[in-house]
N, C-alpha and C positions, 0 to 999 in steps of 0.2 A: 750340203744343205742349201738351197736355193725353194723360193717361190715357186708355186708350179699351177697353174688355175686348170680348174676341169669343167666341164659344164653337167651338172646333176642333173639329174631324170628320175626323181623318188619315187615309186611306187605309190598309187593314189593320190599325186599331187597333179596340181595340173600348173604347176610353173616351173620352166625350167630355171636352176640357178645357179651363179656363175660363183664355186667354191674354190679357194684359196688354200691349196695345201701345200706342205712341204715334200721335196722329193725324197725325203727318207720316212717319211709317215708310212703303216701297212695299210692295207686294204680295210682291214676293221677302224685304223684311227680316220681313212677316209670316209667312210660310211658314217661317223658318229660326228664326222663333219656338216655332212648333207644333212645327216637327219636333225642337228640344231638349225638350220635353216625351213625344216616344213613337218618335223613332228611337232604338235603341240600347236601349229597354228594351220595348217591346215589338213594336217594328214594323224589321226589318230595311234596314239602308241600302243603295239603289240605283247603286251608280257607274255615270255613263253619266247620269244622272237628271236632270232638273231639277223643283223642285216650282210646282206653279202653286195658287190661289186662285181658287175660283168660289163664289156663295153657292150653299146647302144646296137641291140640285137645281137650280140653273143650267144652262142649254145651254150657256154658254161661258164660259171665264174671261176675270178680269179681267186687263187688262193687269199686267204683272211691274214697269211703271216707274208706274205708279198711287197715288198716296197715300190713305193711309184718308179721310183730312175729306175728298177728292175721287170717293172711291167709292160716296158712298150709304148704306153701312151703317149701321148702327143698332147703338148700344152692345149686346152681349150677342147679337147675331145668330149663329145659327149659319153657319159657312164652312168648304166641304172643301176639303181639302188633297188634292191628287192630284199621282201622279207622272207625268212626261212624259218620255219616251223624247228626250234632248238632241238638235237639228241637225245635222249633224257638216260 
């Protein structure tokens, strides 16, 4: 368990922000990170939504059960946050 900083890119925000995770957080606990930093003050919440994690121009995201130390990132890497229309 160590500190591990990303740099967030929220869908509909226009600030990037320098988020503080831990490297055993998944990709969902990272996303619910970012999005306390720019849901609710500048980027409107989705119900219905789920947020996903891919890096900064990725084709695809990373899995939602994925841990940081297991994903490859690199301390300070930029990562967007993007929402997804939930399964129902």
């Amino acid at each position: 368990m160590a500190l591990f900083p990303l740099t967030s890119n929220f869908e509909g925000d226009f600030v990037l922000q320098l988020v503080a995770v831990d490297t055993e957080n998944t990709m969902d606990e990272v996303a619910a990170a970012a999005a306390h930093h720019s849901v609710g003050r500048r980027v409107r919440a989705r119900p219905g939504c789920i947020l996903r994690v891919r890096r900064q121009d990725g084709d695809s995201f990373l899995p939602r059960d994925m841990k940081v130390a297991d994903s490859g990132l690199k301390p300070t890497e930029t990562i967007e946050i993007i929402w997804e229309t939930a399964p129902h």
